[in-house]
C-alpha positions in Angstrom: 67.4 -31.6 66.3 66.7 -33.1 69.4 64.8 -36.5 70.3 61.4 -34.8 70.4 61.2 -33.3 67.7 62.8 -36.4 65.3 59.9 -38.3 67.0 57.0 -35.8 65.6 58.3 -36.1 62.2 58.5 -39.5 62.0 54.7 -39.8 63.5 53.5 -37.2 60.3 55.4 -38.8 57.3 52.9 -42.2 57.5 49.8 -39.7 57.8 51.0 -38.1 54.9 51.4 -41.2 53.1 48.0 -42.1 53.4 46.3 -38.9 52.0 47.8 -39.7 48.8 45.3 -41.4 46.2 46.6 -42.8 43.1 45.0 -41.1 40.1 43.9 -44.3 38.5 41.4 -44.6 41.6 39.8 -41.2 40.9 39.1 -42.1 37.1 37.4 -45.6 39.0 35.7 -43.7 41.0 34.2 -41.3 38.0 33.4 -43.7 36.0 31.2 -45.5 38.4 29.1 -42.4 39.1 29.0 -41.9 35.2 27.6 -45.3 34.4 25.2 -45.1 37.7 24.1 -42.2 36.2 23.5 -43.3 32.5 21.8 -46.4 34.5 19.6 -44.2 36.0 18.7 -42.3 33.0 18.5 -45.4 30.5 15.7 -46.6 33.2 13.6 -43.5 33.6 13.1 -43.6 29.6 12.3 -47.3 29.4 9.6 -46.5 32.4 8.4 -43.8 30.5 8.6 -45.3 26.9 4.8 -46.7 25.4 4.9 -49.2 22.9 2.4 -48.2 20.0 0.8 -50.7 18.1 0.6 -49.5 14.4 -2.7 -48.5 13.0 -4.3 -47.7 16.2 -5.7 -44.4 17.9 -2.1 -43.7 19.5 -0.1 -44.3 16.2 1.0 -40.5 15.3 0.6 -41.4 11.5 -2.8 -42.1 11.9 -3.6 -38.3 13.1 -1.8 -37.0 9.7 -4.1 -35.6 7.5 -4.4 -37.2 4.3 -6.3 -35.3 1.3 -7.9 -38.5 -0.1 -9.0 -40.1 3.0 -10.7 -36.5 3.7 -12.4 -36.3 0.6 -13.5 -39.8 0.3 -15.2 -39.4 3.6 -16.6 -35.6 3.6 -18.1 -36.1 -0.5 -21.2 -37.9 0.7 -22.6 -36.3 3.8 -21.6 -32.5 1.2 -23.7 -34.6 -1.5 -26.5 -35.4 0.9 -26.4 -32.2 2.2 -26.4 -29.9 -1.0 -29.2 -32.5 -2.5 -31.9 -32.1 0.3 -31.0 -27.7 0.4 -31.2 -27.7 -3.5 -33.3 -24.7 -4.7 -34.9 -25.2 -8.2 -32.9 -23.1 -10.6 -35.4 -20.4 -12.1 -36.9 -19.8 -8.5 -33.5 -19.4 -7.1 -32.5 -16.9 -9.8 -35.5 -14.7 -9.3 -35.0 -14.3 -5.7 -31.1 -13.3 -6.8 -32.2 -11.0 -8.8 -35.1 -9.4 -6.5 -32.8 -9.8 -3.1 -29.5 -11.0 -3.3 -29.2 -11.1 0.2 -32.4 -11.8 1.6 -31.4 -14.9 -1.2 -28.2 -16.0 0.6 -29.9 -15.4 3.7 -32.8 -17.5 2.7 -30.7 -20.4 1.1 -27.1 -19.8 0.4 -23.7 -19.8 2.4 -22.1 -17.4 2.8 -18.1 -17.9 1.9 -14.6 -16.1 0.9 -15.8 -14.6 -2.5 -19.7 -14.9 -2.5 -22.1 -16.9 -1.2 -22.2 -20.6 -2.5 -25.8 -21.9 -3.7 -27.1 -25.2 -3.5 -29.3 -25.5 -6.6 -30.9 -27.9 -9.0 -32.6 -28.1 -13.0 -33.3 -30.3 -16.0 -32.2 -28.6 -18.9 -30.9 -29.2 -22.7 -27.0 -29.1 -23.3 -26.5 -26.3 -25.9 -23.1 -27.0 -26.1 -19.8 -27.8 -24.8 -16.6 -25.4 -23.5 -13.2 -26.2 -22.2 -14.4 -28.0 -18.9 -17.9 -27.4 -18.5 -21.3 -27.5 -20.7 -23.3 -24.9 -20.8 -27.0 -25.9 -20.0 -30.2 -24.3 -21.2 -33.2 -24.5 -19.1 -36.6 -23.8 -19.7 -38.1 -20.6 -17.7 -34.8 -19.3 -16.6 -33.8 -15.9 -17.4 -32.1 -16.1 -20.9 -29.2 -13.4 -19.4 -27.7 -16.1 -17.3 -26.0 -18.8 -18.7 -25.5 -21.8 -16.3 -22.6 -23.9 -17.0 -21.8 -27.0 -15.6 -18.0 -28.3 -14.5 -17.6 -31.5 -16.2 -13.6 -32.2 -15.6 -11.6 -33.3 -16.7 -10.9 -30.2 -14.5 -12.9 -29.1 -11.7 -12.0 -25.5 -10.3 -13.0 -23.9 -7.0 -14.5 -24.7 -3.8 -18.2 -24.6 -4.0 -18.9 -27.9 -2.4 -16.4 -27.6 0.4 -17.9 -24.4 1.6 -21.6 -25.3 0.4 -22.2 -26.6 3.5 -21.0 -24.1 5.8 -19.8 -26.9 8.4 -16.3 -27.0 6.9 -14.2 -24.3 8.2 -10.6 -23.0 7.9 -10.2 -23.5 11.8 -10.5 -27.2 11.0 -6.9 -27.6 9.8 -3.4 -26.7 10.6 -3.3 -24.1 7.8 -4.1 -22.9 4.3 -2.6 -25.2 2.0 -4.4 -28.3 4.1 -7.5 -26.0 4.1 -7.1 -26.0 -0.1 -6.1 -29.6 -0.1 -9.6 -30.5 1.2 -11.3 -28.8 -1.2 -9.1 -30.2 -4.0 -9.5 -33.8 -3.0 -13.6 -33.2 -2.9 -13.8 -32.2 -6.2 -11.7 -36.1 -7.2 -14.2 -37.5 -5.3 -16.8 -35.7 -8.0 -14.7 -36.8 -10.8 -15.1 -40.1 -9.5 -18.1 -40.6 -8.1 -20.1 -38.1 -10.6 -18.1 -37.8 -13.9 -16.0 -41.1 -14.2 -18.6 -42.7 -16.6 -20.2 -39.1 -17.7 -19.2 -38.3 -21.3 -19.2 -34.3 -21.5 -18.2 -34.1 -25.7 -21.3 -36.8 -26.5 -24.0 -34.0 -24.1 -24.8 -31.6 -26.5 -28.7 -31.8 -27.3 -29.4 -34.2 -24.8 -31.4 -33.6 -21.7 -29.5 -33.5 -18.3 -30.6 -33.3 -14.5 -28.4 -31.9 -12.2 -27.8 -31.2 -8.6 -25.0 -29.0 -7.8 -23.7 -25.7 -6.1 -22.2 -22.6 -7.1 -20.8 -19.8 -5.9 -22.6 -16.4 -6.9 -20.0 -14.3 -8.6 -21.6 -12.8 -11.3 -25.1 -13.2 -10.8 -25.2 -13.8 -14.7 -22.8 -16.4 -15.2 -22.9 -19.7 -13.0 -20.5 -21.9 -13.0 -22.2 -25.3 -11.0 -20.1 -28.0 -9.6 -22.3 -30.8 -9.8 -22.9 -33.4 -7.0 -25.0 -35.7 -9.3 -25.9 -35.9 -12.9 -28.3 -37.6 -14.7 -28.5 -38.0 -18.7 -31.9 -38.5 -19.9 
């Protein structure tokens, strides 16, 4: 080896010497772009993030749909509603049976199973059956019995569809759709038939204003929207 070439390699072992990085400062180095990062992130959500006061418009819980806060507010604009469309009974019945649809066109709604009826009568209570009372009125056709729904269970949907304003499209799906309907007719057990005693009605005179839907046009089962013992 001559003088030359001992002099190049001493010149290239420094240069190696400094290429070389301990692998404790490459884990420093990671973890300071990790915790930039996490930095970075944590303050993009905290920009983002809204505080929501409870109870207001922006409070998620406030948009879930709750049966009883439905029926409590839809039971009196369907009461005012069904009371100011309400066809007197006998006149209503004739036009069924002369026209059943010119009748539904004229004043029913048409729904699922048959069109619902808004209708009212003053008749006698001839006697009492499982959750109704059957109601006898004067001038009505004697082949149609008219019974009245007076709980303590109240079947169907008469007065959620009497109106024809409350539609399936107006909730996420069927069983919300059914829940409405269901939490209407509490609202007629207790706005209508808390204080009403159905086993005491039988002979006494009765006003009511109600709906029904037309099933068999000789059987009507009326869920009532106001009842008056006389």
């Amino acid at each position: 080896m001559n003088a030359t070439t001992a002099g190049k390699q001493s010149q290239a072992a420094p240069a190696a010497k400094q290429e070389r990085v301990k692998p404790s400062s490459r884990k420093t180095r990671s973890y300071g772009v990790i915790t930039v990062a996490v930095l970075a992130i944590l303050a993009a959500m905290a920009f983002d993030t809204k505080v929501v006061k409870i109870g207001s418009a922006d409070d998620f819980r406030a948009k879930v749909f709750s049966p009883q806060t439905y029926g409590a507010e839809a039971f009196p604009k369907i009461k005012a509603d069904v009371e100011a469309r309400a066809v007197d009974a006998v006149k209503l019945a004739q036009a069924i049976t002369a026209d059943k649809q010119a009748a539904t066109k004229t004043y029913g709604v048409p729904a699922g199973i048959g069109a619902v009826f808004p209708v009212k009568f003053t008749g006698t209570v001839t006697e009492r059956k499982a959750n109704y009372n059957v109601v006898k009125i004067d001038g009505m056709d004697p082949a149609i019995t008219v019974r009245v729904q007076t709980g303590p269970a109240l079947n169907g949907t008469d007065l959620r569809d009497a109106t024809g304003k409350i539609t399936f499209g107006q909730f996420v799906n069927q069983i919300q759709y059914q829940d409405a309907g269901s939490a209407i007719n509490n609202e007629v057990k207790k706005d209508v038939l808390a204080t009403l005693k159905p086993d005491e009605l039988t002979g006494k005179t009765v006003s009511v204003v109600g709906a029904f839907t037309l099933i068999n046009p000789k059987n009507w089962q009326v869920t009532p929207v106001s009842i008056e013992v006389k």
